[in-house]
C-alpha positions in Angstrom: 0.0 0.0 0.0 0.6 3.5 -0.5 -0.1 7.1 1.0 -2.0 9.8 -1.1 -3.3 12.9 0.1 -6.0 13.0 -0.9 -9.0 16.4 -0.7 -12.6 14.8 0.2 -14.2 17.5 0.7 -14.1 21.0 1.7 -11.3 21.6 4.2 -11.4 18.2 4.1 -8.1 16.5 3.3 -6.9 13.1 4.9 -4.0 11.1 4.2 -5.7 8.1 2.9 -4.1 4.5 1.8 -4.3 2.9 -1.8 -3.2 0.3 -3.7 0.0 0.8 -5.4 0.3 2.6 -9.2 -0.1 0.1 -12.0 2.2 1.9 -15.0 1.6 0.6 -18.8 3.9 0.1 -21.3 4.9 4.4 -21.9 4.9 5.3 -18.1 6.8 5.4 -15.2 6.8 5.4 -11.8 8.7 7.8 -9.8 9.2 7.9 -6.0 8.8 11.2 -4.5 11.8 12.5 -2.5 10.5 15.9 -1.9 7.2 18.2 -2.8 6.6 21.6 -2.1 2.9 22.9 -0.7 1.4 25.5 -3.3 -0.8 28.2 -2.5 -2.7 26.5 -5.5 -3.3 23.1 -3.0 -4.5 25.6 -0.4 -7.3 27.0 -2.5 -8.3 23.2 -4.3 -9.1 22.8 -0.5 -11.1 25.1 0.6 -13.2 24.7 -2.1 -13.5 21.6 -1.8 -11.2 20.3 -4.6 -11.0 20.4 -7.8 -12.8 18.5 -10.3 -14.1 16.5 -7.8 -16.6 13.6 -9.0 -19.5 13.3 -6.3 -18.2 10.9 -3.7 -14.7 10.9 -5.1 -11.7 12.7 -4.0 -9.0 15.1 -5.9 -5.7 13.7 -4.9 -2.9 16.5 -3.8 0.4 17.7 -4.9 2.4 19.2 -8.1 5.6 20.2 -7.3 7.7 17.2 -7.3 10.7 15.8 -7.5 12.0 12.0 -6.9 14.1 8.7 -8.5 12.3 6.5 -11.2 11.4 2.9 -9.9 9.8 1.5 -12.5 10.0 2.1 -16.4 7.7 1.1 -19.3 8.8 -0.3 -22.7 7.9 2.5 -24.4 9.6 4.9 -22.7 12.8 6.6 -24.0 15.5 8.2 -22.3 15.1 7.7 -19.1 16.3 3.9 -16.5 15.1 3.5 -12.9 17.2 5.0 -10.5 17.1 8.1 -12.1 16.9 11.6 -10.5 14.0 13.3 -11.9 11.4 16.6 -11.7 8.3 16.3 -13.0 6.5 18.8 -15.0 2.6 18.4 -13.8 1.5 20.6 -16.8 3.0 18.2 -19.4 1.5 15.1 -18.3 -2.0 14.1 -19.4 -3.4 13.6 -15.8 -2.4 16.8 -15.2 -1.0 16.0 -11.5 -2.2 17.2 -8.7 -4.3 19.6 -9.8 -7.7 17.3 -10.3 -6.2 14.2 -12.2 -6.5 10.7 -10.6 -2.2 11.2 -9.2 -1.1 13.9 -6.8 2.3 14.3 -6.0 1.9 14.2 -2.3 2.3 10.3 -1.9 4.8 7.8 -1.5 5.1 6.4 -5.2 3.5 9.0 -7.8 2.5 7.2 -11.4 3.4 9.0 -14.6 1.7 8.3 -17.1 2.6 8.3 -21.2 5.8 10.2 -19.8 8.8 11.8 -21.9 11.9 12.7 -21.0 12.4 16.6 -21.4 8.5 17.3 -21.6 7.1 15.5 -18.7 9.9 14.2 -16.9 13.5 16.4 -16.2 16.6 14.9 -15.2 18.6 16.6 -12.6 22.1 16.2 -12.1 23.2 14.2 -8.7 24.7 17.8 -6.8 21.4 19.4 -6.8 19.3 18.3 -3.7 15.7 16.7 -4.0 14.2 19.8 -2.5 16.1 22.7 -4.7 14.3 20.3 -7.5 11.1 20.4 -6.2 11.3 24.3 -6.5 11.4 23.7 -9.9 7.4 24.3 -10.9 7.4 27.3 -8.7 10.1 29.0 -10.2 9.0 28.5 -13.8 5.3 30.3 -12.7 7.7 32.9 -11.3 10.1 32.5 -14.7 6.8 33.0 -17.0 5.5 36.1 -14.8 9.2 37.4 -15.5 9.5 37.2 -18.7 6.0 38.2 -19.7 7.0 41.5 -17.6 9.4 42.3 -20.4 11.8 43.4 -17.7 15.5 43.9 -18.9 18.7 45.3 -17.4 18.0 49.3 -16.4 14.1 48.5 -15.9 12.5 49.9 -12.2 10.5 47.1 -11.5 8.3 46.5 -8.9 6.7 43.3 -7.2 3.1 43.0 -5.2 3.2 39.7 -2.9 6.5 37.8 -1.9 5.0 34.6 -1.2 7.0 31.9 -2.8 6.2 33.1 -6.2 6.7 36.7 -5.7 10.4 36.1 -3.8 11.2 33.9 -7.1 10.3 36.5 -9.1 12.7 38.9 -7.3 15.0 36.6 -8.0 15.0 36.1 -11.1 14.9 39.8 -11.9 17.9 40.1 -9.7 19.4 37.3 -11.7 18.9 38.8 -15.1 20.6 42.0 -14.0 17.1 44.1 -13.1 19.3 45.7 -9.8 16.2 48.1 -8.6 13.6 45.3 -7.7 11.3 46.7 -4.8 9.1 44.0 -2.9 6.0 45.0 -1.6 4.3 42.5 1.3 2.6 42.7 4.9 4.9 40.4 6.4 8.0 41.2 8.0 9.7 38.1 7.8 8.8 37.8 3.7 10.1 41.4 3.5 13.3 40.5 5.1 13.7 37.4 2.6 13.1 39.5 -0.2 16.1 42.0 0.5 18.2 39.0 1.5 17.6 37.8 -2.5 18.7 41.0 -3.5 15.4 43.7 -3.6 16.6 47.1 -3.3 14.0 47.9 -1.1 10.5 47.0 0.4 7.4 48.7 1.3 4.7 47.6 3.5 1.8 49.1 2.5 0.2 49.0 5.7 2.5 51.3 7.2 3.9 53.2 4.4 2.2 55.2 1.5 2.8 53.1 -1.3 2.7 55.6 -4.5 4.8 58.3 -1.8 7.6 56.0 -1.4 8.0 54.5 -5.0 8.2 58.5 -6.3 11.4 58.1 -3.8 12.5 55.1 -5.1 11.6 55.1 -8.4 11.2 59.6 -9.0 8.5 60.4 -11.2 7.5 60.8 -14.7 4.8 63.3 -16.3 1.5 61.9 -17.9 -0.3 64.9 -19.5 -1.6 66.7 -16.3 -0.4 64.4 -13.6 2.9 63.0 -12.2 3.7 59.3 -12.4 5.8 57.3 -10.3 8.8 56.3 -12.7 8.1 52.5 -12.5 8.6 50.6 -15.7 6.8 47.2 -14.5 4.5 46.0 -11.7 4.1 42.2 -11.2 1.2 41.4 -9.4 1.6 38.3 -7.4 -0.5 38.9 -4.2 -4.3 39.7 -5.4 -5.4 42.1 -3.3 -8.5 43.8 -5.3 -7.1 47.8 -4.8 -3.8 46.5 -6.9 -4.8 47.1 -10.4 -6.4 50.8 -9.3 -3.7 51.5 -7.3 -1.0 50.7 -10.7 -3.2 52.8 -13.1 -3.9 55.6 -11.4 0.1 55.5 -10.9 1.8 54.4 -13.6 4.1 56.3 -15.9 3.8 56.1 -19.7 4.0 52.4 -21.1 4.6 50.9 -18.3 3.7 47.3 -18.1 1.3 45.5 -15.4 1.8 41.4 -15.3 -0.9 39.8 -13.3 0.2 36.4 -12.1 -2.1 36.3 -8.7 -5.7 34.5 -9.5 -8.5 36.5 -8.6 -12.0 35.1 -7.6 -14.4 38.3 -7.7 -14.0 41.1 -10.5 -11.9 44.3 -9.5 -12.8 47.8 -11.1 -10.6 49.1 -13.7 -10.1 52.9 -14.8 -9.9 52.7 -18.5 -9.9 56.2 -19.0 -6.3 56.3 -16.8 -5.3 53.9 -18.9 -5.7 55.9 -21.8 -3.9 58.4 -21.3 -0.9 56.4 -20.2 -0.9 53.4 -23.0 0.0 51.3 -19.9 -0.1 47.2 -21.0 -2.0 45.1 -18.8 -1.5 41.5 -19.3 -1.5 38.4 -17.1 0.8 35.3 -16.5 -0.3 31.6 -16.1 1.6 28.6 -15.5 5.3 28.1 -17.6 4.2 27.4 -21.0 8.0 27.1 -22.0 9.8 27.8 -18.6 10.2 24.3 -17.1 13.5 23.4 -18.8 15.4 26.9 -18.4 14.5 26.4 -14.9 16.1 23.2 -14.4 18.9 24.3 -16.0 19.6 27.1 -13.7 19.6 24.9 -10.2 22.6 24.0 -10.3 23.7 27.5 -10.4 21.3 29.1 -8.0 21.0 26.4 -5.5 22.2 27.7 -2.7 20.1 30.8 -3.1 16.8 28.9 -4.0 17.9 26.7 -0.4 16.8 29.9 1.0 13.3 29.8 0.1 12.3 27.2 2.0 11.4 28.5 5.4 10.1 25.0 6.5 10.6 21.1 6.3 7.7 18.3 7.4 8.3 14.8 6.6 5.5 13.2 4.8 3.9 12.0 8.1 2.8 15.2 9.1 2.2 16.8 5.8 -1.7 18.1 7.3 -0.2 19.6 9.9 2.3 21.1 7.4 -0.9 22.6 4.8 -1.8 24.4 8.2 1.9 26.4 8.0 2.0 27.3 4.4 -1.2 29.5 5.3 0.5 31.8 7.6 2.0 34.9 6.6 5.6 33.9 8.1 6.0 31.5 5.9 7.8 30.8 2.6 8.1 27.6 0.5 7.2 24.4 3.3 8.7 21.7 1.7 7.3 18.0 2.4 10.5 15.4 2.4 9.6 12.1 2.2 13.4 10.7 3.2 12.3 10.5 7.2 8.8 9.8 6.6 8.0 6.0 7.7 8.4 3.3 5.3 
């Protein structure tokens, strides 16, 4: 037997036990090693999962990496023992995010898998975990590069939950040197400037379009002064964002939304209008996945510092209760020192 966690309801997740996966000919098995919590998990259950069949559950987990176990005859490229991420988005059950396989269990299945689409290799010196932060740092990767952000840009970045800090880092990677991180959080603030923000702002005790005319100066539109921003990346969703970015924002400047919304948000298109400003939005890592997994090895002791906590697999409930605080950044499930 194996453990899945598994969503039967809303706010109703258990850690059930079920039979082990039965791979055909072009799949694999893989067994997980480590899997990250995603804000996207927390959502699926509070709703109550995800396309959830009546009386059936929506099994957990897409941010995964482990060692294949098993190997069908049809699949290329790829012998057991091998260390692997997977890429949920390019696998037909879609995993973990309302397919019959979540990554949060002992043995995940893979099915129809390919080696450089579905399935990643990664080399032997980068840890289990750092691959696991794969998937989060491509949805970071894609928000990125849909900013358009390049060397010289003043960029700013709403949210530095595990998405938003990647994004920071990334920008800092390319060579974007005036990054500022916006959050509620102190101790997200704090990681934010350790991965190389120039400054942060929390908006509940600072004036937020005050402080970026310091940071940033300002720029004319028309009759009104802008703050001179060139990009806003919106990864936190609070509903005054958008508003708060037009009524703002300089002449072309650029707005990426990468934070899901649930209700409409009003929208000044006359502001808009006077400012050309491009408002766009980023979802998933369409092409991301493999420039990701290239870069570990060079960034792994920064991404290390992402992950603010580690559960083993046995208490990975208790662990879905810290990735909803505020203090938190990337919790990471490792599976070495869970029970057989």
């Amino acid at each position: 037997m194996r453990r899945v966690l598994n969503i039967h309801g809303v706010d109703d997740v258990r850690l059930d036990q079920v039979d082990p996966p039965s791979p055909g000919t072009a799949d694999v098995v893989v067994k997980v090693k480590a899997c990250g919590i995603c804000g996207s998990d927390l959502s699926y259950i509070k709703w109550g999962g995800i396309l959830r069949k009546p009386g059936g559950v929506t099994p957990l987990g897409h941010e995964a990496a482990g060692e294949v176990i098993s190997v069908g005859a049809a699949v290329t490229g790829v012998a057991v023992g091998q260390r692997v991420v997977i890429n949920p988005m390019m696998t037909p059950s879609y995993i973990g995010s309302g397919g019959p396989e979540g990554a949060f269990t002992d043995e995940v299945l893979v099915t129809e898998a390919r080696v450089g689409d579905s399935l990643l290799p990664i080399p032997k010196e980068v840890p289990y975990e750092v691959g696991a932060l794969a998937e989060p740092l491509a949805v970071a990767l894609h928000g990125v590069n849909r900013s358009g952000a390049k060397p010289g840009d003043k960029v700013v970045v709403f949210g530095c939950g595990p998405i938003g800090l990647s994004m920071v880092l990334w920008l800092v990677d390319r060579g974007v040197k005036d990054v500022v991180a916006l959050d509620l959080a102190p101790e997200r603030l704090e990681r934010a400037m350790a991965l190389g923000a120039r400054a942060t702002i929390n908006p509940s005790r600072e004036d937020v379009s005050a402080r970026l005319f310091e940071l940033h100066g300002s720029a004319r539109v028309l009759n009104r002064e802008a703050v001179g921003t060139d990009a806003f990346i919106d990864a936190a969703g609070a509903p005054n964002i958008l508003s708060d970015v037009v009524r703002m924002g300089k002449f072309q400047s650029r707005l990426v939304v990468t934070a899901v919304y649930t209700k409409p948000v009003p929208l000044d298109l006359s502001a808009m209008l006077t400012t050309e400003m491009t408002i766009t939005t980023a979802v998933g890592y369409p092409t991301e996945m493999p420039d990701v997994v290239a870069a570990l090895p060079r960034l792994r002791d920064k991404l290390t510092t992402l992950i603010s906590h580690r559960f083993p697999f046995d208490r990975v409930i208790e662990a879905l209760g810290v990735a909803g605080t505020s203090g938190s950044a990337k919790v990471m499930i490792n599976f070495e020192s869970a029970r057989p």
